[in-house]
Structures are given as C-alpha cells and as structure tokens.
Backbone bond lengths (Angstrom), bond angles and torsions (degrees), N, CA, C in turn:
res aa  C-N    CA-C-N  psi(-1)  N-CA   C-N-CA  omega(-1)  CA-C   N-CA-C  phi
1 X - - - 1.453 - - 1.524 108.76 -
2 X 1.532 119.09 142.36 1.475 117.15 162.06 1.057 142.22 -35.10
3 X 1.403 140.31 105.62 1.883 124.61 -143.82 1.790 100.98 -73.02
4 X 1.625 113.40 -12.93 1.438 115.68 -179.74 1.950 107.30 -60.69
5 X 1.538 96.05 -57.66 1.231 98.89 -177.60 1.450 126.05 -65.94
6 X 1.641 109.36 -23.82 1.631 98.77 174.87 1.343 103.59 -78.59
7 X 1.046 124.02 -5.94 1.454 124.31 165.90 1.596 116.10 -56.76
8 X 1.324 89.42 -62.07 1.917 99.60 -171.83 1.847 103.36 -68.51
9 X 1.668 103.37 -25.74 1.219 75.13 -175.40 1.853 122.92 -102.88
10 X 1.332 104.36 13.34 2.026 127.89 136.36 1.399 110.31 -26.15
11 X 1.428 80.03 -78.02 1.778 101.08 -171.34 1.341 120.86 -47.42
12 X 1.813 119.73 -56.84 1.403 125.46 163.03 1.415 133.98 -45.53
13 X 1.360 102.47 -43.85 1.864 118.97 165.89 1.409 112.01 -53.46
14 X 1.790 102.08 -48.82 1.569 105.35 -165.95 2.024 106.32 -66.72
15 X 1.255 100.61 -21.63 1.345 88.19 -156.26 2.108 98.25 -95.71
16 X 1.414 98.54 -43.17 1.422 93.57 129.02 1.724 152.85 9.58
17 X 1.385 88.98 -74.45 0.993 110.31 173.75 1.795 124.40 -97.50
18 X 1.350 101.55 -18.11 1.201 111.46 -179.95 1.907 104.70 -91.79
19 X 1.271 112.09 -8.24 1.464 123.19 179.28 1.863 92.91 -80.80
20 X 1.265 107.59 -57.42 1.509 106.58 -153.91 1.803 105.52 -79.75
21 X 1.528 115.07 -11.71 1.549 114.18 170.88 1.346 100.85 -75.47
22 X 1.098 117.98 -15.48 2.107 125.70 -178.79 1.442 79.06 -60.48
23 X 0.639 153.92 -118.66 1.871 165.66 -81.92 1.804 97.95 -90.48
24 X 1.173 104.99 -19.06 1.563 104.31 167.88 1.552 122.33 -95.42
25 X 1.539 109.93 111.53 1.566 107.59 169.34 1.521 139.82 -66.57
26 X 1.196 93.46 88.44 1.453 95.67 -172.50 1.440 131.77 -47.92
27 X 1.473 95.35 -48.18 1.635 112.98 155.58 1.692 129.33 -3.20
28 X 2.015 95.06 -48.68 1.419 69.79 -173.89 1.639 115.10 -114.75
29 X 1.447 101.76 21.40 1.506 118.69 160.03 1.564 121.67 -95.52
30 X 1.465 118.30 9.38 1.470 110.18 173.14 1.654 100.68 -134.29
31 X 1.046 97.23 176.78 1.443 113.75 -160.73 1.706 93.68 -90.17
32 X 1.704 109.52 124.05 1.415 115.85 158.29 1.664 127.23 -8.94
33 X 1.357 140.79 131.41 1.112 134.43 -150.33 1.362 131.39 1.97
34 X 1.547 109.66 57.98 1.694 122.01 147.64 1.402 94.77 -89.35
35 X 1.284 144.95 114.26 1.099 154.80 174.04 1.379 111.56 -116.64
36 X 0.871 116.85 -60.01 1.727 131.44 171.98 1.319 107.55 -42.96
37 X 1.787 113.43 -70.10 1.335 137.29 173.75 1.310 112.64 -60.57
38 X 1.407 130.99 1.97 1.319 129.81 165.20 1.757 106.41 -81.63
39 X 1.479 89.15 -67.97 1.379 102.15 173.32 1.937 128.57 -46.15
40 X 1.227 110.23 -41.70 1.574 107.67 160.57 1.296 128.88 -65.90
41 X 1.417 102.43 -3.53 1.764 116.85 -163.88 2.048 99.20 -103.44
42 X 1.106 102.48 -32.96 2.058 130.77 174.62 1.572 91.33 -61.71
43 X 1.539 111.37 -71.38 1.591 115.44 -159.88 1.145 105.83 -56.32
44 X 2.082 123.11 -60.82 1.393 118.22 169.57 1.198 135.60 -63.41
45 X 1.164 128.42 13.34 1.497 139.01 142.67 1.569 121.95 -92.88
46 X 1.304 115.05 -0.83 0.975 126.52 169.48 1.340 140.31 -85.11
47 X 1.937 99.66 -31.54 1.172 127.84 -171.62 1.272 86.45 -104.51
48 X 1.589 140.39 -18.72 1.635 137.70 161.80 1.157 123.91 -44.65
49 X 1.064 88.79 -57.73 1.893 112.21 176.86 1.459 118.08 -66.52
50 X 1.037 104.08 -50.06 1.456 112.77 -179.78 1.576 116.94 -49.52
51 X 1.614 102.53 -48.61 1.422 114.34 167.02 1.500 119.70 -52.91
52 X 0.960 92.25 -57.27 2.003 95.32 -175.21 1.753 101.89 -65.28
53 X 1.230 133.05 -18.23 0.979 137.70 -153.39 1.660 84.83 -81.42
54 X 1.513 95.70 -75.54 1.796 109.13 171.70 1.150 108.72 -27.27
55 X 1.088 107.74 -85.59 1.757 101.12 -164.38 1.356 126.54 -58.31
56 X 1.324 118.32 -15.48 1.500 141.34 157.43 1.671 97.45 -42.95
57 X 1.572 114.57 -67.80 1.509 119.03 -168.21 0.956 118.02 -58.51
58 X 1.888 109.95 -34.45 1.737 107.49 -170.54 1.419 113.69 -98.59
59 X 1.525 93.60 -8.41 2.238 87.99 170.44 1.796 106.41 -81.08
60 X 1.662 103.53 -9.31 1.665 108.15 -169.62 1.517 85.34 -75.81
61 X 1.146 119.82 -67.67 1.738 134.29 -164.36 1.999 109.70 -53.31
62 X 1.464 95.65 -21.33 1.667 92.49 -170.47 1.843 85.81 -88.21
63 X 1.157 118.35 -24.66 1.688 109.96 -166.76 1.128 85.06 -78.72
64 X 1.763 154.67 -43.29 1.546 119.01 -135.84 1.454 86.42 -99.84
C-alpha cells in the first residue's frame, strides 16, 4: 500500500476512534480527579484502536 495513504488512513481511524471512546464515561471507572490520567488513558486507546483498525483494512485490501 502507499506509505501516504496508510498515513491518512492512521489519522482517520485515530480520530475515529477518538469520536467513538467519547460515548464512553470514563468518569465512573477512574478515580475522582485523575483528569490528566483519564485523558492519556482516551488517547492510548485511541492510538490502540486505530492500529488494529489499520491493519485490519490493509490485511482486508492485501486479500481482495
């Protein structure tokens, strides 16, 4: 695959993915003012997902 497009398509997953961790309240799985530590905990599940997401698309695209 084009290294431009696995690029863009990082970026799309990540943000993606950073849309659909919105809908989960974190709130009431962390401890009262971890705020910071909430938020680094959102991004690296974000950049988790995003990954598996990717490579999910480009092992789909290398099979057809």
């Amino acid at each position: 695959m084009i290294p431009i497009l696995r690029v863009i398509l990082y970026f799309v997953t990540f943000a993606l993915s950073l849309y659909g961790l919105g809908a989960i309240n974190f709130g009431k799985l962390i401890y009262p003012g971890r705020v910071i530590q909430t938020q680094i905990l959102v991004i690296l599940l974000a950049m988790a997902l995003a990954y598996l997401a990717t490579q999910f698309l480009m092992e789909l695209n290398l099979s057809l």
